[in-house]
Structures are given as C-alpha cells and as structure tokens.
C-alpha positions as CSV (number, residue, x, y, z in Angstrom):
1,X,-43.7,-28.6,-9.8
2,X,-45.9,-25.5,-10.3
3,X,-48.3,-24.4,-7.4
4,X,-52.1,-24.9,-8.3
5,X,-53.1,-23.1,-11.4
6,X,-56.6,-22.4,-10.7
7,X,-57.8,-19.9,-7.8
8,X,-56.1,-20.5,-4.4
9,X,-56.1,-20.2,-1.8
10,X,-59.7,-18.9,-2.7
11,X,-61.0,-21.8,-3.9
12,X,-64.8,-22.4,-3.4
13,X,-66.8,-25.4,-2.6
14,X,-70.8,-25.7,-3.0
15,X,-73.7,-27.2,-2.7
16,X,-76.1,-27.7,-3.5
17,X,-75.5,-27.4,-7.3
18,X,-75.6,-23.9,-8.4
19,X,-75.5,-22.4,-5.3
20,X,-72.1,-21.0,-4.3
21,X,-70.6,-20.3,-0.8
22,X,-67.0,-19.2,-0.1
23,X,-64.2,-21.3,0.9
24,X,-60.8,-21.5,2.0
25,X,-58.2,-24.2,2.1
26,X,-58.3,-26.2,5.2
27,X,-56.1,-29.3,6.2
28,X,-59.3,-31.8,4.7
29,X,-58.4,-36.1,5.0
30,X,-55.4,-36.6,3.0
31,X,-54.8,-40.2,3.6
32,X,-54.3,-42.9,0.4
33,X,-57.6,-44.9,0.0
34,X,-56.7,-48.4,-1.7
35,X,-59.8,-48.9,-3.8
36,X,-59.7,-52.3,-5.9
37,X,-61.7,-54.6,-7.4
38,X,-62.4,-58.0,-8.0
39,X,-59.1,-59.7,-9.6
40,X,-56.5,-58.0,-11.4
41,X,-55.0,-56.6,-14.7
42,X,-52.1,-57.8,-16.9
43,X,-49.4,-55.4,-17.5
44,X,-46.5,-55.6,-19.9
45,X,-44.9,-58.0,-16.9
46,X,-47.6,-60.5,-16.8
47,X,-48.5,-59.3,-13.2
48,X,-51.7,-57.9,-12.1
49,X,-51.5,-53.9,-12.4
50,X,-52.2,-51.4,-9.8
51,X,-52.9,-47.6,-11.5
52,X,-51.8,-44.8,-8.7
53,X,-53.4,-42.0,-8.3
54,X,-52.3,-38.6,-6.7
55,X,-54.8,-36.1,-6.7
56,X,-55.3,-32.6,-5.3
57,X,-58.0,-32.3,-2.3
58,X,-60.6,-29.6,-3.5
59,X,-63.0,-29.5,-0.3
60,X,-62.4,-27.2,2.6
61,X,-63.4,-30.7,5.4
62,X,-63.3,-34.1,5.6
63,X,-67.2,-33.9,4.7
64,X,-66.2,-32.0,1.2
65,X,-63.4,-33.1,0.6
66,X,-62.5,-35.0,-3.2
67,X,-61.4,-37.9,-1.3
68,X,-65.4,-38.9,-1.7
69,X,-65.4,-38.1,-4.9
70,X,-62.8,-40.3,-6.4
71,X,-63.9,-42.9,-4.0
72,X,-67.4,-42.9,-5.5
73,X,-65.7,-42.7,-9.1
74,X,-63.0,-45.5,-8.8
75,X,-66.2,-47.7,-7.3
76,X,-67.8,-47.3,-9.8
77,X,-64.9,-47.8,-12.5
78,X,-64.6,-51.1,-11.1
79,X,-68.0,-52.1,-11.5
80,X,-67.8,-52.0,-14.9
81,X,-64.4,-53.1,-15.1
82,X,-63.7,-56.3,-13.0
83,X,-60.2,-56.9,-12.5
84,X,-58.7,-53.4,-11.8
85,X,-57.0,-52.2,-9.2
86,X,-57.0,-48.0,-8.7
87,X,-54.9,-46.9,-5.9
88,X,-55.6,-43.1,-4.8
89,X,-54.0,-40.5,-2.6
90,X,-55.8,-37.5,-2.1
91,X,-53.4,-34.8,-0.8
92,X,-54.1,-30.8,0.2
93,X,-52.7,-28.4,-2.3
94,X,-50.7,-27.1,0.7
95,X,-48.5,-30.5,-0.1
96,X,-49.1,-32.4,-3.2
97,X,-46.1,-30.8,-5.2
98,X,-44.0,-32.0,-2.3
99,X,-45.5,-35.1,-2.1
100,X,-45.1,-35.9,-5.9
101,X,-41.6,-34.8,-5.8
102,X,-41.1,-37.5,-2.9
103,X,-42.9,-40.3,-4.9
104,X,-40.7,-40.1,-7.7
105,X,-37.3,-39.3,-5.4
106,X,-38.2,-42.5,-3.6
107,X,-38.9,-44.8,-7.2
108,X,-42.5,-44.9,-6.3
109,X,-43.5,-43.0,-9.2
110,X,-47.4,-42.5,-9.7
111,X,-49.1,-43.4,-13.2
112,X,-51.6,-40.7,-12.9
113,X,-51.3,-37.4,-11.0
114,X,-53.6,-34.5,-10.6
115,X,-52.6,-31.0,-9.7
116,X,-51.8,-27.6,-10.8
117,X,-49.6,-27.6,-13.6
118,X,-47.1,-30.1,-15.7
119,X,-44.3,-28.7,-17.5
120,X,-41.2,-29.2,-14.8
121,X,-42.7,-33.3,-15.2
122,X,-42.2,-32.5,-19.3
123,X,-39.2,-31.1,-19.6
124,X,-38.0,-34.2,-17.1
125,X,-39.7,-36.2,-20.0
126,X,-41.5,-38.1,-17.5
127,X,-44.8,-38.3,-19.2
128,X,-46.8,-39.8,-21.9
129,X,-48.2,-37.7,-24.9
130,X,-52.2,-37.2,-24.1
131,X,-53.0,-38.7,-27.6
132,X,-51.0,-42.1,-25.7
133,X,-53.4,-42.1,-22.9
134,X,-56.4,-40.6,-24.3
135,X,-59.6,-42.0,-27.1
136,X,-59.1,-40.2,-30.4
137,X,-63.2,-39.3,-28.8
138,X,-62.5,-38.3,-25.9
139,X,-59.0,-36.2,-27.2
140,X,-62.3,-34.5,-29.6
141,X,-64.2,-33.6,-26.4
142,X,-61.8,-31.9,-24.9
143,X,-62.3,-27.7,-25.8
144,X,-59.9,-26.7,-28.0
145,X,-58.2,-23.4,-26.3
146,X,-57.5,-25.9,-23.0
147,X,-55.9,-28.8,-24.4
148,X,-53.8,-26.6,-26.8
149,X,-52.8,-24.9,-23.6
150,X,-51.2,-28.3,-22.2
151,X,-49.0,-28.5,-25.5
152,X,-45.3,-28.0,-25.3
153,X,-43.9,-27.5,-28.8
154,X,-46.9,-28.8,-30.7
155,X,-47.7,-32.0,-28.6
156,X,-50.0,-32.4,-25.6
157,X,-48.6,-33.2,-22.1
158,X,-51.0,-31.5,-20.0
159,X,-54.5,-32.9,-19.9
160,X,-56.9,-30.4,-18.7
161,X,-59.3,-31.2,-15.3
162,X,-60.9,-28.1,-14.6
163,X,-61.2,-24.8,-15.7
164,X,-61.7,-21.3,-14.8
165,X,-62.0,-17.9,-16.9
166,X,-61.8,-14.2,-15.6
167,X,-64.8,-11.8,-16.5
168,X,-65.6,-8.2,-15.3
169,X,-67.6,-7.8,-12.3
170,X,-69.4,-5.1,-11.1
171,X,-71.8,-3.9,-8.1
172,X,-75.2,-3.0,-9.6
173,X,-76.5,-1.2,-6.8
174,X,-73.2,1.3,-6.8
175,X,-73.8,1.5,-10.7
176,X,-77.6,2.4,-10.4
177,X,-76.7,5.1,-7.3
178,X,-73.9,7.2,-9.9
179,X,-76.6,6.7,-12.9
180,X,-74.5,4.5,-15.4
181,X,-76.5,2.2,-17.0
182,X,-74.8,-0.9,-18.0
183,X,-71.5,-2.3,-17.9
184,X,-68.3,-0.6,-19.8
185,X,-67.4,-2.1,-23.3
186,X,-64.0,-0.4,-23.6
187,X,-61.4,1.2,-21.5
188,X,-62.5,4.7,-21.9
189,X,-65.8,3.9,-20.8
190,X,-64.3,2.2,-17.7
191,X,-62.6,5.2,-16.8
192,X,-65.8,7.5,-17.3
193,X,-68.0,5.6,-15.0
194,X,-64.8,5.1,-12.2
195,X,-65.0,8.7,-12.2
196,X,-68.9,8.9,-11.6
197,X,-69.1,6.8,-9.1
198,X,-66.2,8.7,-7.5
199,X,-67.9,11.7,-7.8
200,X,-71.1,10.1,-6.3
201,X,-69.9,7.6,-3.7
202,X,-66.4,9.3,-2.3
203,X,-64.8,6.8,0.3
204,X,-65.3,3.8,-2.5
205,X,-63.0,2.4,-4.9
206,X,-64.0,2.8,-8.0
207,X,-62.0,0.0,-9.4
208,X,-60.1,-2.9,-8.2
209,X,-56.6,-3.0,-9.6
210,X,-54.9,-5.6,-7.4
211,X,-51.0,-6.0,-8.5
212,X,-50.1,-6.7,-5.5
213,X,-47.8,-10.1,-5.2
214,X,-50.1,-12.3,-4.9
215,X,-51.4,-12.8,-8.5
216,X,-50.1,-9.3,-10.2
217,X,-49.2,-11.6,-13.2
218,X,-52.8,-12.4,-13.7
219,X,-54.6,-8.7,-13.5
220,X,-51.4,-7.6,-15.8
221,X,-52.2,-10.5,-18.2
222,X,-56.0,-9.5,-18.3
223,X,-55.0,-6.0,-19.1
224,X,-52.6,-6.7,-21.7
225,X,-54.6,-9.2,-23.6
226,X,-57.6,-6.2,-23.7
227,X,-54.6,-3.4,-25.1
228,X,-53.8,-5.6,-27.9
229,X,-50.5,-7.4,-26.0
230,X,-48.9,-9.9,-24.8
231,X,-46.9,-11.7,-21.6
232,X,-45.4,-14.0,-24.1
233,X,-45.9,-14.8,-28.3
234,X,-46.8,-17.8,-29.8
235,X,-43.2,-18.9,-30.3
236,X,-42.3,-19.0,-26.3
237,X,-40.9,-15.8,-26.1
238,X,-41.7,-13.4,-23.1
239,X,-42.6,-10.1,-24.7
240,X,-42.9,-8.2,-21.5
241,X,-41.4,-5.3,-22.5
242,X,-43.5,-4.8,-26.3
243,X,-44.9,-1.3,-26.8
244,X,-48.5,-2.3,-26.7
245,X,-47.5,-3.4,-23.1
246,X,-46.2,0.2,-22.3
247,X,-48.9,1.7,-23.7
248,X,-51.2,-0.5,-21.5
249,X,-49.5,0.8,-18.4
250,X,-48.9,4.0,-19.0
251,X,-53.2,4.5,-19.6
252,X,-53.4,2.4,-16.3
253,X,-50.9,5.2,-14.3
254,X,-52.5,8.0,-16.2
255,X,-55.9,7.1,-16.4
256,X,-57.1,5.5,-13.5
257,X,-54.3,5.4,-10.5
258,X,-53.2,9.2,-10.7
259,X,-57.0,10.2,-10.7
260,X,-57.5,8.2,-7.7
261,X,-59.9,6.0,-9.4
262,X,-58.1,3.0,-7.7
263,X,-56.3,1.9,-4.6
264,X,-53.2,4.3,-3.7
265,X,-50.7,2.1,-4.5
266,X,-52.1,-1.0,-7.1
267,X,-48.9,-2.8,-6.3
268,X,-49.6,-2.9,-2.5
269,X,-53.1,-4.8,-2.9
270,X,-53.5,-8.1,-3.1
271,X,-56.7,-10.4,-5.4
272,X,-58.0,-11.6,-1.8
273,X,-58.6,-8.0,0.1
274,X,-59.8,-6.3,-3.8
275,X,-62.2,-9.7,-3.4
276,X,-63.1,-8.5,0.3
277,X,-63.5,-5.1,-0.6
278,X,-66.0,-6.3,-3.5
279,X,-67.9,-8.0,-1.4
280,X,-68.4,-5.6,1.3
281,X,-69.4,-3.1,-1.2
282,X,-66.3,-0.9,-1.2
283,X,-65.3,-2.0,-4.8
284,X,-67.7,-1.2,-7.6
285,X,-65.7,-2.8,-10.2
286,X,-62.6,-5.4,-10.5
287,X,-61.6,-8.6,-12.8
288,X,-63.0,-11.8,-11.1
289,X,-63.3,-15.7,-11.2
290,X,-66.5,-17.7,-10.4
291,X,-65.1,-17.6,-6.3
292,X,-65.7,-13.8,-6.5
293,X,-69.0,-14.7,-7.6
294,X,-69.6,-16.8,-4.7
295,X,-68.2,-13.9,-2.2
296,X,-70.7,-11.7,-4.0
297,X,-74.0,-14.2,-3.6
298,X,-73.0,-15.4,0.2
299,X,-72.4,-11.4,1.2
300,X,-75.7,-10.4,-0.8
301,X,-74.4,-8.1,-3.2
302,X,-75.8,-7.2,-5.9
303,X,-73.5,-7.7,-9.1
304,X,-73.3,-8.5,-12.4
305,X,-70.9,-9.9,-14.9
306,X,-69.5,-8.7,-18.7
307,X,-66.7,-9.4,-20.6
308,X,-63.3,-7.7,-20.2
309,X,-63.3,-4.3,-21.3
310,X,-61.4,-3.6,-24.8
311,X,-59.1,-0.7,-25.4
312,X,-60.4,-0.1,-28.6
313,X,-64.3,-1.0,-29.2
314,X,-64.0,-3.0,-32.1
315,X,-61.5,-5.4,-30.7
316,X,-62.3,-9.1,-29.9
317,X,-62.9,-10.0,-26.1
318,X,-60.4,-11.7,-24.5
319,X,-60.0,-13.3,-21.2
320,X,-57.3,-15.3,-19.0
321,X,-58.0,-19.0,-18.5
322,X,-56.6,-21.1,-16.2
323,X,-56.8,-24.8,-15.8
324,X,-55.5,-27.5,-13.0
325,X,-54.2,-30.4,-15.2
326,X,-53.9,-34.4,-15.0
327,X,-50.7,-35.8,-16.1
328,X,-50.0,-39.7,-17.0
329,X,-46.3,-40.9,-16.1
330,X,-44.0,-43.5,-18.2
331,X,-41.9,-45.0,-15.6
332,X,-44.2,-47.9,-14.6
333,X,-45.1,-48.9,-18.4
334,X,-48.8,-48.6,-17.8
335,X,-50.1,-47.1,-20.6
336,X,-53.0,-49.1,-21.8
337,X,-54.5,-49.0,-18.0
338,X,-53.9,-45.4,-17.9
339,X,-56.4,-44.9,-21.1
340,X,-58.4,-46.9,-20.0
341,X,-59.1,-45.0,-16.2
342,X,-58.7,-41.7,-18.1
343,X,-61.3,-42.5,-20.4
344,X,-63.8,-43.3,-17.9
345,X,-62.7,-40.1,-16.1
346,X,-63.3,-37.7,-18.9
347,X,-67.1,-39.4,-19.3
348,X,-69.9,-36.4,-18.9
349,X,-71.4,-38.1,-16.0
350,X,-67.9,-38.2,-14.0
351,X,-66.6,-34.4,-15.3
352,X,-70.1,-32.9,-14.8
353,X,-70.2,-34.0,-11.0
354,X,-66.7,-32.7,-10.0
355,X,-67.4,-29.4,-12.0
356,X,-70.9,-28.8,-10.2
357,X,-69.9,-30.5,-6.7
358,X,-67.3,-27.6,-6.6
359,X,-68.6,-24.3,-8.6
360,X,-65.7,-24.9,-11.5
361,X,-65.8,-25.1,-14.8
362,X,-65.9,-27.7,-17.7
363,X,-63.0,-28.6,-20.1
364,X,-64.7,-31.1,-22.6
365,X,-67.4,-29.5,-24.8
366,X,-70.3,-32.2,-23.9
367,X,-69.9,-30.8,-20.2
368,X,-70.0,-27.5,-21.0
369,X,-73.5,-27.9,-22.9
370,X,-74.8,-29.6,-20.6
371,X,-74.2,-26.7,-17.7
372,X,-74.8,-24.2,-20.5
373,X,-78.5,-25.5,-21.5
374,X,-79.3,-27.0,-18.0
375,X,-80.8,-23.8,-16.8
376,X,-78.9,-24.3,-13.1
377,X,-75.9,-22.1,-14.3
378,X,-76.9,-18.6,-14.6
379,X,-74.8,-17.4,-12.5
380,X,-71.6,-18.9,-14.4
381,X,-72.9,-17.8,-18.0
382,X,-70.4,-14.7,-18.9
383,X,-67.3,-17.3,-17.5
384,X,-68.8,-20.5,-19.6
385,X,-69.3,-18.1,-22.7
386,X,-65.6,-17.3,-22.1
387,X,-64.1,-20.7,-22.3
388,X,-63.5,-21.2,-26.1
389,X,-61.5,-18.2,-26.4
390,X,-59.6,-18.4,-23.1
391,X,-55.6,-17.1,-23.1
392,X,-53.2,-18.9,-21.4
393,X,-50.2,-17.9,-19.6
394,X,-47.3,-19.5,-21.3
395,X,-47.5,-22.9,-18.8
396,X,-45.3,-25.4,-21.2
397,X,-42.5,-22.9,-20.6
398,X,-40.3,-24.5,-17.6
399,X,-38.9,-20.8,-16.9
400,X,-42.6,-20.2,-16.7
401,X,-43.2,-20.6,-12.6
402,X,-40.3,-18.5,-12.1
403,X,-40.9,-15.6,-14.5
404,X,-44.6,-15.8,-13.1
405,X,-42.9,-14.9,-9.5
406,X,-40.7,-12.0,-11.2
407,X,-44.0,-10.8,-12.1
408,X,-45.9,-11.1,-8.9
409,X,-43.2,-9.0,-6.9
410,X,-42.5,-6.2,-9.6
411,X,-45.1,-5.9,-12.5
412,X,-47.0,-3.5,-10.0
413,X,-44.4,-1.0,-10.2
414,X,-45.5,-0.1,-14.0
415,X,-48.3,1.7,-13.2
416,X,-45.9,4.4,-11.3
417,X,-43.7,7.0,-12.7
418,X,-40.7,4.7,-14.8
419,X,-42.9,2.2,-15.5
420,X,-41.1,1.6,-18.6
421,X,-38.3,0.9,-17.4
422,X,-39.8,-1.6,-14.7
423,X,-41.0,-3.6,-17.9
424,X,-37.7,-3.5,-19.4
425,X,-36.1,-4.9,-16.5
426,X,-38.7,-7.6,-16.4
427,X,-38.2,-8.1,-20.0
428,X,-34.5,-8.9,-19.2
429,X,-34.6,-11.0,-16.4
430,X,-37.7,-13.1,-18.3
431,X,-35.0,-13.7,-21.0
432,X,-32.3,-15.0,-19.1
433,X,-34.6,-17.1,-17.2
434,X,-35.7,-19.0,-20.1
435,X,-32.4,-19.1,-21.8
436,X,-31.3,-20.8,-18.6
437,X,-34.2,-23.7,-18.7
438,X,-33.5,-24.1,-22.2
439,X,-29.9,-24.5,-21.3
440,X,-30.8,-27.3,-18.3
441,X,-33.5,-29.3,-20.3
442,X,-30.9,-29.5,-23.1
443,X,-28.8,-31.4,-20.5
C-alpha cells in the first residue's frame, strides 16, 4: 500500500482554529474503539451489520490524537441513525499500511479504510467504484481536480479526505533587507532576486532546492509543472525524460546551483532541514505546504506566500496537490451501509472540523467556502486559492510508489553536469516498471 500521501512526517496539528504549531509523528493511542448503537443493521445476510473502520492517527498525543475525533463523529452518526454499528481502529501512519495488509491476509477485511493512497487495493480489485458508495450530492461536492485524481482509467476508486497544495514561500524581512519588492512571478525573476539577496545577505541561501531523497519527486514535480512539463501525461505514461523536462534542469544547474544561489549539492538536502533552514531564517525562498507555514508562525518569521513561479510570464500557475484518500472494500458485501457512513462523513459540519482541528485542507467545495469566507484562514488563502487547479502525481498508476522511490534517490542528480542523461535513465527504468505492473495486474 502507498505510504501517506500528504506531508509526513511533518505533519501539523493545531489549535485553536487557525492558529498553527509544528508537529511531528509520535506513537499517539492506536487501540480499536467499538463504538455502536442502539440495535443493529440488516445486511444482504439478514444479520445485523458491523461497518469497520481503519483510519490513520493525525495527532502527535493521545490528547490530539483522531481517535477523538472519530469517536465524537461515529456518536454522533448513531444518534441519528439507531441501529448501526461503526467499528473503528485508529492506527499511527508508522503502521496502518502494515496493519491493512494484515486485515485482509487474515480474512478480516475492513469496509472502510483511511490512509495515504489506494491504487495497490485497485489493481487487487478490492474496492467499490466511489459513485457505489457515494450520493450523486455528495459525488458533486467533492472539488473536481481531487476526485479526478482518485480515478484509474476513467472511474473513481480513491475518495479524497484531505488535501494539501504547494505554494512559494518567502521571508519578508530578507526581501525588504536586499530591496525587492514583492514576490517573483517567473523564473527569471526568481533568479534575479536569489542573486540580490546573495549579494546582500552572504552566508544565506537564497533558495531552497531540496532534492534530496526524501521528497525529490515532489520539488522536481513543482518545477516541471512551472517549465511547461510533465512526470507523467494524461494517458499513464512517465514522460521523465521529455525536453521541456531537460530544459527545466538544465536552467535549474545553470541558473541557480552553479551561481551558488542554492545549497552545494540540491540532491544532498532534504524538505525537513530546507523547512528548518526557513524557519531559522537561513532560507529566503523555497516551495512549501501549510506545515512550513506553521514552522514559519511558531519560529516568528516573517513570510509571505505566492503562487509558483512560471518559466514564462504568461503561463498558467500550477501547483502539486496531494490528498490522503478513503477507500470502501467489496469483500464483506456492505455497500448500502458504506454510503450511508460515508455520506454522513463527507457532511460540512464533519469535513470542516477535521480540516480545521488539524491545519489541512478541504476536498468538497462547501468546505472550502466556508474556510475561504470565514475570515479565520488568512494564513491558508494562497494554498485554498490553489486547490481547483491542483496537479497530481500519477497515484492510480500501481508502478507509481516505486517509480516515486526511483525518483527520490536519483532525480537530484539532473541538476549536475549529465543531467540529461540521469533523466534518461529515469525515463527507462519508469517504463519497465510500469510495463511490469501492467504485466502483474493482467494476471
């Protein structure tokens, strides 16, 4: 099963609403709480109906963790529907793909399960269509660049839970101190204010370029996307290796790494120490997620947020989005109780307290206006703004997760000298990988 999709291990946990602090993944209550209600639910068998529920522990302690939350949730689902029984296991990202795995080794499959991704559960055809377990209203809700990035060759699997976006962050104070006014709008104005604040502030790094193994694929998507490429085309193949992909690169290497304008060696440097950098006001500029944000506000620096910088000025802004995703199984035949829990989960009232409660953000449009227009957002605005037209990495892929870890170890290595030909290597080694899952899902 895929590792957690959204930011981790640098996940971040608030409160109140709003107000962000940093947080790391800690070993928070993973036991099963059996939550029922009064009397039971007919299946298909005549028998009363218990839904299981695996989901992914969000808090960094027992106080925080989202054992509460679906506690208070399934409560609540009861009271309004007597007779039905929710069973849920909360478990720490560190384990749930494990844990999953074990559930269905063992014949104890689970009807629902949330987590980080879905398509090894597809391509095992394990799971109901979302338009089987979903309201035609609540399939509407749901913004359209996240649920089409749950479909595997034109049908939805994945159901979207949360969200997150990438926007360009920057350290006002650093900015104001090398005399640059505003934010950059395209590539060449990134590379004129890197050198400025070089110039103004030696010792600093002017920008963050972290392709370093931890999530290389993710900086490399960012920049592709803003040069006019892509990791993969719409058709599910890798296009690693394109020329707009070179030519990304090769201004990377020539623009900002041999003019010292970024770390030494980009492929060295993980997300987590460009994040701590940022936050101790060595970085002036980097891609983030709402937890650099929070880093930012809890270590008092002054930043602000823009969208992506373009190569070319009149090009549309882009951005990465990422999502953690619900899935709904077939093996225990439960697919009227299923809609009916998932519906309920999906309401504003439910999707709106998880997304504040925990700084991330919304993937049905009723949510998202209500956190844009409520006023207590501000400092989320340039990543809600960014949802609609969110890129996705090519998650219904099963060669996906391992072409992602090709990626991690060796995309770094294009922004030195033969760069090209680390791309085409790439390129190859993408292909065979997904010629090989076609090969074992055809079987």
């Amino acid at each position: 099963m895929h590792s957690a999709a959204l930011e981790r291990p640098a996940r971040t946990t608030a409160r109140p609403f709003g107000t962000f602090r940093g947080s790391a993944l800690a070993a928070a209550l993973a036991g099963a709480l059996l939550l029922t209600g009064c009397g039971t639910v007919e299946g298909g068998g005549g028998g009363p109906v218990t839904l299981k529920l695996v989901a992914a522990d969000y808090g960094d302690t027992e106080a925080t963790s989202t054992t509460h939350y679906w506690d208070d949730l399934v409560a609540r689902f009861h009271a309004t529907n007597p007779g039905f029984k929710v069973s849920v296991e909360v478990v720490p990202w560190t384990d749930i793909d494990k844990r999953v795995a074990d559930l269905i080794a063992s014949g104890k499959v689970p009807d629902v399960v949330q987590t980080g991704g879905y398509a090894d559960q597809v391509a095992a055809d394990r799971l109901y269509p979302a338009g089987d377990v979903l309201s035609i209203d609540t399939q509407a809700n749901m913004i359209d660049a996240f649920a089409k990035a749950g479909q595997v060759l034109g049908s939805q699997y994945g159901i979207p839970f949360v969200a997150s976006t990438r926007v360009f962050v920057y350290n006002r104070t650093m900015f104001q101190k090398a005399g640059i006014g505003g934010p950059p709008a395209t590539w060449e104005e990134l590379r004129k204010d890197a050198e400025l604040i070089k110039a103004k502030m030696p010792g600093t790094v002017p920008y963050a370029l972290p392709l370093g193994p931890e999530e290389a694929q993710g900086e490399s998507m960012i920049w592709t996307m803003s040069g006019g490429g892509t990791l993969a085309d719409n058709a599910g193949n890798y296009t690693v290796d394109s020329q707009p992909n070179r030519d990304t690169f090769k201004w990377l290497r020539t623009n900002l790494v041999d003019r010292h304008l970024t770390y030494p060696d980009p492929s060295t440097v993980d997300r987590k120490t460009a994040f701590s950098d940022f936050a101790s006001g060595k970085v002036a500029m980097l891609n983030g997620h709402p937890g650099l944000v929070a880093k930012a506000i809890e270590s008092k620096v002054d930043y602000g947020t823009a969208a992506i910088p373009r190569k070319d000025a009149g090009a549309k802004p882009s951005t990465l989005g990422v999502a953690d995703w619900m899935m709904a199984f077939k093996a225990n035949g439960h697919k009227t109780e299923i809609k009916k829990f998932l519906n309920f989960v999906y309401l504003k009232e439910n999707t709106l307290k998880f997304d504040e409660e925990y700084n991330l953000l919304p993937v049905t449009q009723d949510t998202k206006d209500e956190m844009t227009g409520s006023g207590k957002h501000q400092d989320l605005t340039e990543f809600l703004n960014a949802l609609s037209s969110a890129n996705f990495y090519p998650l219904g892929d099963p060669s996906w997760d391992k072409v992602s870890g090709m990626l991690k170890e060796r995309i770094g290595s294009a922004v030195k000298p033969g760069g090209d030909e680390v791309l085409t290597q790439l390129q190859s080694a993408a292909a065979q990988e997904a010629s090989r899952a076609r090969a074992a899902a055809a079987h």
